[in-house]
C-alpha positions in Angstrom: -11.2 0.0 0.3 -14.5 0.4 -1.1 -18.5 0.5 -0.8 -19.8 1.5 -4.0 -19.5 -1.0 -7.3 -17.9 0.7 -10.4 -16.5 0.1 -13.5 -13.9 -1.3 -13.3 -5.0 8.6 1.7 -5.2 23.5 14.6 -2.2 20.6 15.7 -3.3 18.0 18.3 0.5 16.8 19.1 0.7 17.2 22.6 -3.1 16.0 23.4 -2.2 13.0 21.2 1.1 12.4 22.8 -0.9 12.4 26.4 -3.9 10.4 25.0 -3.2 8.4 22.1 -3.2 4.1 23.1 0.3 3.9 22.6 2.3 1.0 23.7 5.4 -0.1 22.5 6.0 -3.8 21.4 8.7 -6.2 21.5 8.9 -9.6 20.6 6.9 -10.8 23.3 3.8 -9.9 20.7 3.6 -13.5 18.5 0.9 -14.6 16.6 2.3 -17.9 15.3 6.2 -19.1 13.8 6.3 -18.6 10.3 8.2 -21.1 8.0 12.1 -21.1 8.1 12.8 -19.9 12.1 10.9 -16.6 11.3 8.6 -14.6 13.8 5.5 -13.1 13.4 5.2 -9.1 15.6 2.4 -7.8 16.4 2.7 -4.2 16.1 -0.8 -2.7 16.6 -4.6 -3.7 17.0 -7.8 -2.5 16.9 -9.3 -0.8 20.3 -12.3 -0.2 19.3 -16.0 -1.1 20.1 -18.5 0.5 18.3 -21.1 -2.1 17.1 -21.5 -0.4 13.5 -18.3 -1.7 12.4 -16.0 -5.3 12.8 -13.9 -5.7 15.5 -11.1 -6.9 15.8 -10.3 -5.9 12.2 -6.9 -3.8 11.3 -6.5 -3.7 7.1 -4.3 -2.2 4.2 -1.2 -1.3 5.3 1.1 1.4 3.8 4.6 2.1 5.3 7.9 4.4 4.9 11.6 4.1 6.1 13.9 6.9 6.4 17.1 6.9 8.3 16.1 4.6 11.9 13.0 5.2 11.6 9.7 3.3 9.9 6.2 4.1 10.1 3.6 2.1 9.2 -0.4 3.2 9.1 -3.9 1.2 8.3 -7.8 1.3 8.8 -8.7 0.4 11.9 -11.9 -1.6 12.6 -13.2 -2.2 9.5 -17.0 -1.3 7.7 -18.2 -3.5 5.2 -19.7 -1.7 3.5 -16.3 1.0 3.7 -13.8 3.0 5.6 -12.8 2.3 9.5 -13.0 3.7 12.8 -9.6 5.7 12.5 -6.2 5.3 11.1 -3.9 3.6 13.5 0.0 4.0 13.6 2.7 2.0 14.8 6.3 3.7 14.2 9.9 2.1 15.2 12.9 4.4 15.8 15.6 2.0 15.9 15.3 -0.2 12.9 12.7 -2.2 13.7 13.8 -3.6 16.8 10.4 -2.2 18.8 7.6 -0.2 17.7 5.1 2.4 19.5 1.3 2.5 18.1 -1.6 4.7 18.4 -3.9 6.7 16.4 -4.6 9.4 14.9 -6.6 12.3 16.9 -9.5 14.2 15.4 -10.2 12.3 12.4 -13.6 10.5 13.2 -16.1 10.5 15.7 -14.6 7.6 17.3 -10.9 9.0 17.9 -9.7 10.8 20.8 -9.9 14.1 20.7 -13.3 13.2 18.0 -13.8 14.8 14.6 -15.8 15.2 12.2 -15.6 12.2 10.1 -17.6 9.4 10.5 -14.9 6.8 9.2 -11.9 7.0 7.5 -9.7 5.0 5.1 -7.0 4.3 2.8 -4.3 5.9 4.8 -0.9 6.6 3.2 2.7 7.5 4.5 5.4 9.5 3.8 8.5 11.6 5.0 9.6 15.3 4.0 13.1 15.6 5.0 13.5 19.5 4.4 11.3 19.9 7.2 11.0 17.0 9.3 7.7 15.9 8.5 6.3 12.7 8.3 3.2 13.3 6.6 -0.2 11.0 6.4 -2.8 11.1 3.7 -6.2 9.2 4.0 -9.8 9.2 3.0 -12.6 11.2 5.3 -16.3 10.1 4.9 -19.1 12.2 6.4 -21.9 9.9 4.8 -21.2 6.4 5.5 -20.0 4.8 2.0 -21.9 7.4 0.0 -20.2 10.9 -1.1 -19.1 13.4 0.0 -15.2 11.7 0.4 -12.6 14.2 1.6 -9.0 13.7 0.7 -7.1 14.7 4.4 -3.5 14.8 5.9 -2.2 14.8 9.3 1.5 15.3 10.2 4.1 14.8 12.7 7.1 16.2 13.4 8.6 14.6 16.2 9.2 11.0 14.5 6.1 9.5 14.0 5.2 9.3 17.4 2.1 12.3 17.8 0.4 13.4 15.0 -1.6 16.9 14.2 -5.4 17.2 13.7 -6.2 17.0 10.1 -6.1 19.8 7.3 -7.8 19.0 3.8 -5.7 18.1 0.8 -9.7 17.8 -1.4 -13.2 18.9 -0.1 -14.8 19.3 -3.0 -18.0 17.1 -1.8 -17.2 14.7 -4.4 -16.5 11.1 -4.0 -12.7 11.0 -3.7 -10.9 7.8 -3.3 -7.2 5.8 -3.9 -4.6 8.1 -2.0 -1.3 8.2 -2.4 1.5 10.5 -0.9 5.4 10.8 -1.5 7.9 13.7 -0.7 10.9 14.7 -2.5 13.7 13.7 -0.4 16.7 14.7 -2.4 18.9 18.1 -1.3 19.8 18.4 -4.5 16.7 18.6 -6.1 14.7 21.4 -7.2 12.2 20.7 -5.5 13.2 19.5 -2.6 10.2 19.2 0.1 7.9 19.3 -2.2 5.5 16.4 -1.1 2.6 15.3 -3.5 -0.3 13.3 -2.9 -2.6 11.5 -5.9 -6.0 10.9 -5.8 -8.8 9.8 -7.6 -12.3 11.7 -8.2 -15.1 8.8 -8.3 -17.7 11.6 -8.9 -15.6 12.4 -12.3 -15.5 8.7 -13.5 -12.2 8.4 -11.2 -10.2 11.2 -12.9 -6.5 11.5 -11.5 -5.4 14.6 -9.5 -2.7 15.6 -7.7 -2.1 18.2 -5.1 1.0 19.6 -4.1 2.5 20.9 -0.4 5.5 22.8 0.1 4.9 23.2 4.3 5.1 19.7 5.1 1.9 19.1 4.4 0.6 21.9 6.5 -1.4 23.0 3.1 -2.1 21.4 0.0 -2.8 22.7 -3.2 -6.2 22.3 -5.3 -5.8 19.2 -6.9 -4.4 19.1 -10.9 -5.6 17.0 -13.3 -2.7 15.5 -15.5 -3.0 16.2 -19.4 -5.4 14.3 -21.1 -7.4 13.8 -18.1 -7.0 10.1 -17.2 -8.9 8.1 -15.5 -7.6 5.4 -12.9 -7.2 4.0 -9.1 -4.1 3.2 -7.4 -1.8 6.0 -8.4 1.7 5.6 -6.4 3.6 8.5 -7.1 7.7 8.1 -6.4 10.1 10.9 -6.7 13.6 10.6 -8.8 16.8 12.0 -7.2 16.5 15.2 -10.3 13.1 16.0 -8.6 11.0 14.4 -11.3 8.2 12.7 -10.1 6.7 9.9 -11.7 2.9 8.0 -10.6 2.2 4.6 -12.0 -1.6 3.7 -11.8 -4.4 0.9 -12.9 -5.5 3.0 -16.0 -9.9 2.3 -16.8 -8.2 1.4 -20.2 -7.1 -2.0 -18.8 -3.4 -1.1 -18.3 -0.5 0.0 -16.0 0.0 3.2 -16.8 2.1 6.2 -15.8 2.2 10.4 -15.7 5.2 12.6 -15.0 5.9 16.3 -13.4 9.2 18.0 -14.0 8.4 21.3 -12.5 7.7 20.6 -8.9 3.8 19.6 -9.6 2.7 22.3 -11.6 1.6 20.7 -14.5 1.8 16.9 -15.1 2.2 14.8 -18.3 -0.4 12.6 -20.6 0.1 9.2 -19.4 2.0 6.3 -21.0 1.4 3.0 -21.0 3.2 0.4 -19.0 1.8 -2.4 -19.7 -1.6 -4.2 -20.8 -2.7 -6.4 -17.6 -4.3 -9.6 -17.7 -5.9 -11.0 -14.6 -7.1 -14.1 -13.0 -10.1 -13.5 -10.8 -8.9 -15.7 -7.6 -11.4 -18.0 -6.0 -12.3 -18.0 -2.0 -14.3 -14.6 -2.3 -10.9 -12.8 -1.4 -10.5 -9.1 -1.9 -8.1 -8.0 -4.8 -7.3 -5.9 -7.9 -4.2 -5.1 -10.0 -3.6 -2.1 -8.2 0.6 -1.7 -8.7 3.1 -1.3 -6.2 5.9 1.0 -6.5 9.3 1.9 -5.6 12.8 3.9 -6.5 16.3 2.6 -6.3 18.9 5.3 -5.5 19.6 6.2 -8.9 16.0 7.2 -9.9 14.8 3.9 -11.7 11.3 2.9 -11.1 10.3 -0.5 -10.2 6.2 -1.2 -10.1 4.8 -4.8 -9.6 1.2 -5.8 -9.9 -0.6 -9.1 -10.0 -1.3 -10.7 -13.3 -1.6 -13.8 -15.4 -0.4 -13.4 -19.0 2.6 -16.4 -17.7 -0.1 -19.3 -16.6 -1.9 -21.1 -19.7 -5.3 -20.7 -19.7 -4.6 -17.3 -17.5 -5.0 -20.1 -14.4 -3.7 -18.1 -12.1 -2.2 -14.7 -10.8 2.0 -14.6 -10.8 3.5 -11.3 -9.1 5.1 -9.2 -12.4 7.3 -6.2 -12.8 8.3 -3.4 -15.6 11.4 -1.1 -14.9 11.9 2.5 -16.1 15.2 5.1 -15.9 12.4 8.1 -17.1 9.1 6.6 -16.5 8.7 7.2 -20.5 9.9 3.6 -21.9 9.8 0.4 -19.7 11.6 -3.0 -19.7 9.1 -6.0 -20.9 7.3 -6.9 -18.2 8.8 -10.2 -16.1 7.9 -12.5 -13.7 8.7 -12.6 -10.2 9.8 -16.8 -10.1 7.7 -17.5 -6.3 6.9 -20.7 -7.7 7.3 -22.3 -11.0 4.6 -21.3 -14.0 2.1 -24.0 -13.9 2.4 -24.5 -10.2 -1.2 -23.8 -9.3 -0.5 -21.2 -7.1 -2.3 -18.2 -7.0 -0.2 -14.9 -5.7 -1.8 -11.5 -5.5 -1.5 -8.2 -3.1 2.2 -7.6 -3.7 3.9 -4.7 -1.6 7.9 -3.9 -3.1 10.3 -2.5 -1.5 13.7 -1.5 -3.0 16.6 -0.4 -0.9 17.5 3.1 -2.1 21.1 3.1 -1.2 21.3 0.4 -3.9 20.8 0.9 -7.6 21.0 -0.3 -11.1 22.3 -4.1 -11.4 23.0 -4.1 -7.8 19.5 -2.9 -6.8 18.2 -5.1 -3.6 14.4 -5.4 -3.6 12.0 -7.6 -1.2 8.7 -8.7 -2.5 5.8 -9.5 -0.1 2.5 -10.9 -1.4 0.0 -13.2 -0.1 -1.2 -16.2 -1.7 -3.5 -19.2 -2.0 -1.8 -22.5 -2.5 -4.2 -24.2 -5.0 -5.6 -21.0 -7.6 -8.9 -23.7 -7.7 -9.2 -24.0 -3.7 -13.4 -21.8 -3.8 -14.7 -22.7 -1.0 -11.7 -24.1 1.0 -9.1 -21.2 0.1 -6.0 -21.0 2.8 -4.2 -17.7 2.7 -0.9 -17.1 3.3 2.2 -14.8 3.0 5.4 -15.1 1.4 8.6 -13.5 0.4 11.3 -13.0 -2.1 13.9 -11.0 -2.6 16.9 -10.0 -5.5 20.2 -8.6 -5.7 20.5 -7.8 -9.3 17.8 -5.4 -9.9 15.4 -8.6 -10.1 17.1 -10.2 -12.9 17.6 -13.4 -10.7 15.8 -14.0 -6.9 16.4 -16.0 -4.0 13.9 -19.1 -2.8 10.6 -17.9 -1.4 9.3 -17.9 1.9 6.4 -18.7 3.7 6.1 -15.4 6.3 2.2 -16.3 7.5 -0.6 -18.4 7.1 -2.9 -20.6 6.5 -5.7 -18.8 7.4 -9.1 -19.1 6.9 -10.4 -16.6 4.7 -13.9 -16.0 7.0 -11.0 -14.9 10.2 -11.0 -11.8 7.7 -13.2 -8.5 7.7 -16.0 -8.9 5.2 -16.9 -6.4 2.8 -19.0 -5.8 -0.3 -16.1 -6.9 -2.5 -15.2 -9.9 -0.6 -12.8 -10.6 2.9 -10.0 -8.3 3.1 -6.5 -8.2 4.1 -6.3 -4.5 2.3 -6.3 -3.7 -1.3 -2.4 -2.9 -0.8 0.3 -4.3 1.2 3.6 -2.5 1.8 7.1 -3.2 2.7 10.1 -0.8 3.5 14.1 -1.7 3.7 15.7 0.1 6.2 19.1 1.8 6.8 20.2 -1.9 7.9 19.4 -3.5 4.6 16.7 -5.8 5.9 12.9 -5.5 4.7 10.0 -5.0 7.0 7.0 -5.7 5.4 3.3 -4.8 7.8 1.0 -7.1 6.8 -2.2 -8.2 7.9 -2.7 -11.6 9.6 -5.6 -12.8 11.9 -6.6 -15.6 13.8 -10.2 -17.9 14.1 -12.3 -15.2 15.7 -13.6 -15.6 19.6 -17.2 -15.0 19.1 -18.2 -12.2 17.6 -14.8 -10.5 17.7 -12.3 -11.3 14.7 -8.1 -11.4 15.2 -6.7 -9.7 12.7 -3.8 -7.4 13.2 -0.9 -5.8 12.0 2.4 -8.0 11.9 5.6 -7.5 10.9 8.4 -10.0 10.8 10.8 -9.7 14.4 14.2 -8.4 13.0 13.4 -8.2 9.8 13.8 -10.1 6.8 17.4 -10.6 5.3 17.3 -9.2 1.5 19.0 -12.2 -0.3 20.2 -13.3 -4.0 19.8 -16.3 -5.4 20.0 -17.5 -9.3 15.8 -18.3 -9.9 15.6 -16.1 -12.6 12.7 -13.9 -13.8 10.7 -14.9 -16.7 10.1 -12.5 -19.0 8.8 -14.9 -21.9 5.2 -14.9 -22.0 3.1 -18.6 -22.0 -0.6 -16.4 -22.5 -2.6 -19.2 -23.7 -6.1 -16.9 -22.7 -6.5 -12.8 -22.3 -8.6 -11.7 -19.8 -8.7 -7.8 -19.7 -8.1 -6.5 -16.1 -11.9 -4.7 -16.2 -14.2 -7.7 -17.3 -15.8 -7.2 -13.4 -16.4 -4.3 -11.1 -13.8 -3.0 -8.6 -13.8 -1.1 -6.1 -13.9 2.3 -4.0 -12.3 2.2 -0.4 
């Protein structure tokens, strides 16, 4: 996301349906083989042509699986200096096996039917299953990178295939930013179909909130700041199977932190602390921050991942770690995920997790995607790529890694103010199959003035595999660098 330095997501369903660029994908779209027999999908790119932002540019990923059915959203041809043309979509009924894409109507002035936003970004995904509802948070700018930034939603009730004009989760003419949603998707729960989406409020030195809908997103509530008023970016709120819910977030105190609701959203706790985070700031002018990633196994414990170098002497580089909580009160010491051996010189940042909620405790199965640079001291001559790894055991031991994309340059990637960008998040979802689809992005050398970077996911999915690497959770930290010693960013 982001523009601005600082310290430190009336129904249009059938006109969308009629109009919307869909086209549905099989494995006929191919980038380029990944390591290890896998292939690359192409499951959406960017349309469009307006000359105030880069084209072709698609960025930041977020995705959701329930039942068949995934959908994945992102920002759509990319400002620099902030935000995109629209949200685009790309949803698979069937497991992954194809995917229709489009975009959503009425959001900015370059979407069909228009709105009122000039771009839009940071868009977020989830699924209500009380009422059918996949729901879609982003970010609404009416001032190019400046305030005012709404907080919207759109929803869709027919699978992820059409989705409604938008309604306004925050319009407060404040600079809003970092979007999250989730829905309560337990029966049994109290508060089932509740769906709650975070946010951050730039103009109040990036206070938390979070707003509540009990329509499928239809409405919102005005936005609730957690007790103590904390400040941070990146909240990723996940629901337990008792209705709790529970939003890790980069805390402005340097940490990984978390706050809780156990009445439905209508207050929400003081936060606790995670962790501390220690980071390496990579080379190759790449776009990145310790936001964390997180997920749920199926009985309610809480898995959140971040990028961090308290393992590498000298904090030489970033390693992909991981904290684990049953009541998002105490956590397990945080461990590292073993892609390559500490010392190895390689530099991993961007993670998206995905655990498979049918699967719990020591038997959870979770898939890790990241991207990477081979050498953390490439500068000028960075390669990107993507890998993979995946556990069993609730990530006490993990299979090989695997390279998924890459290398690519790191000017085939939109520029912004912050650096190129792939997204400040990546996401990946298991499905009802047991196999991880992560969306990443992944671009080719541009043809003229038009870049290649798209949305991929992996054709059939990635197999979620033990193995007997085991985490680390014994800490080298020869050098602490606190995660705010530079600025970072809005959307």
């Amino acid at each position: 996301m982001s523009a601005i330095p600082r310290t430190m997501r009336r129904s249009g369903a059938a006109l969308a349906l009629a109009i919307a660029v869909l086209l549905t994908l099989s494995t006929a779209s191919l980038a380029f083989a990944a390591s290890n027999s896998l292939t690359l999908l192409r499951i959406s790119k960017d349309p469009y042509t307006n000359t105030s932002s880069q084209h072709k540019t698609q960025v930041e990923p977020d995705t959701f699986s329930y039942g068949n059915t995934e959908v994945s959203v992102f920002q759509s041809g990319r400002f620099s200096d902030g935000g995109s043309s629209n949200i685009g979509f790309a949803t698979s009924t069937n497991n992954g096996s194809t995917w229709t894409s489009g975009f959503l109507p009425d959001t900015t002035i370059y979407a069909t039917p228009a709105g009122k936003f000039q771009r839009v970004s940071d868009a977020s995904v989830a699924y209500d299953a009380k009422h059918n509802t996949w729901v879609v948070s982003y970010l609404g700018l009416t001032n190019g990178g400046n305030a005012p930034v709404d907080v919207a939603s759109s929803h869709s009730t027919d699978g992820g295939l059409t989705w409604s004009n938008p309604v306004s989760i925050n319009s407060s003419g404040d600079f809003n930013d970092k979007n999250w949603s989730v829905c309560d998707d337990t029966s049994t729960s109290k508060y089932y179909g509740n769906c709650y989406t975070e946010y951050d409020d730039n103009s109040l030195g990036d206070a938390e909130r979070m707003s509540t809908s009990t329509d499928g997103g239809q409405t919102w509530s005005t936005g609730i700041a957690p007790a103590g008023n904390p400040t941070g970016l990146g909240g990723q709120p996940v629901v337990q199977p008792n209705g709790t819910v529970i939003v890790p977030f980069e805390d402005l105190n340097g940490t990984i932190s978390d706050f809780m609701s156990t009445n439905g959203g209508s207050s929400w706790t003081s936060p606790v602390t995670i962790a501390s985070i220690d980071v390496h700031y990579e080379s190759g002018n790449i776009r990145t921050s310790p936001l964390p990633s997180a997920e749920i196994d199926g009985s309610g414990t809480v898995y959140v991942a971040w990028q961090d170098c308290r393992f590498e002497s000298g904090c030489s580089a970033n390693d992909i770690v991981f904290s684990t909580s049953s009541d998002g009160k105490t956590w397990s010491t945080v461990k590292r995920v073993p892609s390559n051996p500490v010392g190895s010189g390689v530099d991993h940042f961007i993670p998206g997790i995905a655990v498979d909620k049918s699967t719990s405790g020591s038997s959870a199965h979770v898939a890790v995607t990241y991207y990477y640079f081979s050498n953390t001291t490439c500068s000028s001559n960075c390669k990107l790529y993507v890998g993979y790894i995946s556990s069993v055991n609730g990530g006490s031991t993990w299979s090989k890694s695997k390279q998924l994309a890459g290398p690519m340059n790191l000017s085939w990637l939109a520029s912004t103010n912050q650096g190129n960008m792939v997204g400040d998040y990546i996401s990946t979802s298991i499905t009802s199959t047991g196999r991880a689809f992560p969306v990443i992005a992944v671009a080719k050398a541009p043809k003229g003035t038009m870049f290649h970077e798209s949305m991929f996911t992996m054709s059939g999915g990635l197999a979620v595999k033990g193995g007997t690497i085991p985490s680390s959770a014994v800490v080298v930290d020869y050098g602490h660098v606190p995660a705010f010693g530079r600025s970072t960013t809005a959307f």
